[in-house]
N, C-alpha and C positions, 0 to 999 in steps of 0.2 A: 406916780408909781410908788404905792407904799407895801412893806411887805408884812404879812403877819405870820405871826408863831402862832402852832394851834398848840395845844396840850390835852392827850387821849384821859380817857377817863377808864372807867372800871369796868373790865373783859379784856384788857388790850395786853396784858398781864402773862408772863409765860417762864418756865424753869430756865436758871441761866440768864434771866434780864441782866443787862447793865457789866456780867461780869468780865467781858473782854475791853470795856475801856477802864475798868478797874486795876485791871493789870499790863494796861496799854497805851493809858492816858495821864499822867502827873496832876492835871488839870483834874480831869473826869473822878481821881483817884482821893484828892483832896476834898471836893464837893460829896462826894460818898461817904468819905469817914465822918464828915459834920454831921450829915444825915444820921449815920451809926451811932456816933454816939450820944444824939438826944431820943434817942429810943429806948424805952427800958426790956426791949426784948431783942434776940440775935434776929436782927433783920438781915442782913449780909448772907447768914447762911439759907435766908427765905428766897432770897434772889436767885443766891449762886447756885443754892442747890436744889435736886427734886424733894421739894418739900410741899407739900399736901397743903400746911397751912397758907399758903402764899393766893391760894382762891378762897381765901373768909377775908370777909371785908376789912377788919380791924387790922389785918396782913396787905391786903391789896393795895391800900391806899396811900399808904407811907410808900410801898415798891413804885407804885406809878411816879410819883410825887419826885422821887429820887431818883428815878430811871432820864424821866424828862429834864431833871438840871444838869444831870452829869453830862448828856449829851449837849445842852447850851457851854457848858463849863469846860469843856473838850474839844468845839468850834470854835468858842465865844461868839458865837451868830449873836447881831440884835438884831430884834423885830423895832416896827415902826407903830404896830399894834401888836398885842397879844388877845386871843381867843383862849379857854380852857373847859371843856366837856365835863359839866358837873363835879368831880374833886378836882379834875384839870385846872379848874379855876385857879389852885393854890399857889401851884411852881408857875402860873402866869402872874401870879402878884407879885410872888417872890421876883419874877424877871422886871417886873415893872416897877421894883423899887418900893413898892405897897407893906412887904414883909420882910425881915431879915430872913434866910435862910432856918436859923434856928427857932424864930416865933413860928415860921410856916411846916416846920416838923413839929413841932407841939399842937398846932391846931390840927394838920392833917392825920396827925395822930388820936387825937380825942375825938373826930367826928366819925373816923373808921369805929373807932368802940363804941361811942354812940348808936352809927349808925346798923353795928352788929348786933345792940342788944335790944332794938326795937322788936317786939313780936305783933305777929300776925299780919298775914297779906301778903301780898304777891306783884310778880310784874309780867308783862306777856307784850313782844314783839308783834306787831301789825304792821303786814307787808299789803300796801297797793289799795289800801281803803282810804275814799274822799276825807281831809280832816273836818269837814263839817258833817256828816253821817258819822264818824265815829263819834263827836263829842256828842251828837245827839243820843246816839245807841248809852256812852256812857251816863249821858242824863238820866235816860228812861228807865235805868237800870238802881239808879242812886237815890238813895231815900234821905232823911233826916239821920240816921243812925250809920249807916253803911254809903261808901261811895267808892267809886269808883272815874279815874281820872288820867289824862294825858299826862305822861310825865318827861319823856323826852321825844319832842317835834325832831327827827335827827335826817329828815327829808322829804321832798313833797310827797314821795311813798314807803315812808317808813317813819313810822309813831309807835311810840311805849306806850304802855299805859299802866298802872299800876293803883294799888286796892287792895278792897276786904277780897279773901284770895276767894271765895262764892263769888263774887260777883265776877272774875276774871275767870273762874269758869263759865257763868253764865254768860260773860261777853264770845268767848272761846265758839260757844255753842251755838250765836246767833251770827256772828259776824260775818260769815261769808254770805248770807242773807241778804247783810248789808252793803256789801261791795267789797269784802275781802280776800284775797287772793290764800295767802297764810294768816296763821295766827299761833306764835312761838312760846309756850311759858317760858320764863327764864328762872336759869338755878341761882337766883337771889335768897338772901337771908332774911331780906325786909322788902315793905312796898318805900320806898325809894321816891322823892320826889313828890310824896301824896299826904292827905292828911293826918294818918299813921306815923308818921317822923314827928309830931308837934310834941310828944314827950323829949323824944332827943334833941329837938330845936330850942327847948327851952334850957334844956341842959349847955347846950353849945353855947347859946345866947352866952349864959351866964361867962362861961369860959373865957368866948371870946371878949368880953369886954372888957377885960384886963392888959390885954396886948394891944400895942401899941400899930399905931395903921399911919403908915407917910402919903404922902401926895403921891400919886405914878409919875415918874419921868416920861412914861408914855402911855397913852390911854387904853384903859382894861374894857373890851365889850365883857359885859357881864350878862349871867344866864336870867336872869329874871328881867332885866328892865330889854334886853337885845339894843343896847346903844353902849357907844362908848364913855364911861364915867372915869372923873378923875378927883371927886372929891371924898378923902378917906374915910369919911363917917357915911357917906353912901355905899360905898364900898363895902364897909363894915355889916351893916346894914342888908343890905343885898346878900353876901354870903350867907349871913342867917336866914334869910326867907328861902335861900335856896332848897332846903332843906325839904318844904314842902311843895315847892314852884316848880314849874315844869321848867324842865330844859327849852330853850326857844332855840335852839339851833340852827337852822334854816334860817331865821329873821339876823340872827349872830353875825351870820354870812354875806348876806342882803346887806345888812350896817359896813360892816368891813368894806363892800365894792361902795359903798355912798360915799367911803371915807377916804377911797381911791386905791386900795389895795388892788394887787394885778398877781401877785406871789403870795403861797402861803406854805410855810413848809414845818412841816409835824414831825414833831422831838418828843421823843420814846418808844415805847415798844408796839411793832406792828405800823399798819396805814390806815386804820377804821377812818380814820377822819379824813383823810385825800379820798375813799370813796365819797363817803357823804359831801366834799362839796364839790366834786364833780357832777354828782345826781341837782345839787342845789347852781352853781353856776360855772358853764365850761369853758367859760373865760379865762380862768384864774389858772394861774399855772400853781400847780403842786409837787410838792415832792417830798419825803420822808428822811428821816437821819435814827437811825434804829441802834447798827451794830458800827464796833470799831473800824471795819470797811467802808461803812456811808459816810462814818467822821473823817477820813483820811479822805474818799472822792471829792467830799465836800470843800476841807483845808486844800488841796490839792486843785481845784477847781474854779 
């Protein structure tokens, strides 16, 4: 009976994250201002307050990244495993001992700007299409020049997919042809997870190879291999391809129950992720830790 941390990724995001264990938690309060201060812009007031910027990605990802430690740092929950949804992946290294806290706001911060100044393409939700009809549809669609590609598997009926943003219209257009139910664009800045990232994946590369990567005290499934890894230069490695690899979520989930997980409970803002793996296995008991009320149920409990 082992338990895993998931950590949400990018949408999970809202006015007000994180500011009630700010002002509620010693813990939560500490783990914040480290965050704060290796940032070179006012993150704090992107959190606490209605601020516009706080849904552009070079904003989002550092909020997520920070929302999710200050709630481990305000429990002190450990996992037995960590999970983390595409930037999720980072505050799970950080928990696993993989990053210091301060390397993992430098990186989570470079790949948000990265990943904000990639241009062109798009991404679109797929509700209830078989994942072999759509990778097919995305083939038939993809040329040598333009393609078009799965980017986050995030349940056995719900698939990203993201691209030349023509071709995510032309998917849009045929898909329900092809067995889809919905088909969502989403208000992204970039195609995410697709071959359009490789200018900013080469940028990251470079970054990240300067920072130093530990062994995990406990094992990272990671988004691209969907197994548990524990050796830092794979590690390393893996982050970088994420860039343009799909999310394998579902398979994430499937690893975690091989690994004997029975619990999994998701730290930061929102429950996206207790949906998805209840859709993927309803074994696993789940549960969330969001606001200063869930960290008191929780200590309390």
């Amino acid at each position: 009976m082992k338990k895993l941390i998931l950590f949400p990724g990018q949408g999970a995001q809202y006015s007000g994250m994180a500011k009630d264990i700010y002002e509620n938690s010693p813990e939560g309060r500490t783990l914040l201002d480290e965050v704060f201060m290796n940032v070179d812009f006012d993150l704090k007031s992107i959190m606490f307050e209605d601020d516009a910027r706080l849904n552009q990605t070079e904003y989002t990802q550092p909020a997520l990244f920070a929302h999710s430690l200050a709630v481990l740092a305000a429990t002190g929950i450990k996992g037995d495993i960590v999970l983390g949804h595409s930037l999720g992946e980072l505050p799970a290294l950080v928990h696993a001992g993989v990053l210091s806290v301060r390397d993992g706001v430098r990186i989570v911060a470079k790949r948000g700007e990265l990943m904000a100044g990639s241009e062109g393409g798009g991404m679109a939700a797929v509700i209830g299409m078989e994942r072999e009809a759509l990778e097919a549809l995305c083939a038939s669609l993809s040329d040598d020049t333009r393609r078009i590609q799965p980017a986050n598997i995030n349940a056995p009926d719900q698939i990203v997919v993201s691209g030349d943003r023509g071709l995510i219209e032309s998917f849009t257009a045929e898909a329900k042809s092809h067995g889809a139910r919905k088909v969502m664009p989403l208000n992204v800045s970039g195609a995410f997870h697709s071959y359009l990232m490789e200018p900013a994946q080469q940028a990251f590369r470079d970054f990240v190879s300067g920072i130093e990567f530990n062994a995990p005290v406990i094992p990272v499934i990671q988004n691209v291999s969907a197994k548990p890894e524990t050796d830092p230069e794979t590690i390393r490695a893996q982050l970088i391809d994420q860039l343009t690899h799909p999310v394998r979520f579902v398979e994430c989930v499937e690893a975690a129950v091989e690994q004997g997980v029975t619990e999994a409970v998701e730290v930061g803002p929102k429950k996206v992720l207790n949906g998805l793996v209840r859709k993927i296995d309803r074994s696993i008991k789940t549960s969330n830790i969001d606001t200063m009320e869930q960290v008191k149920e929780f200590n309390n409990g």
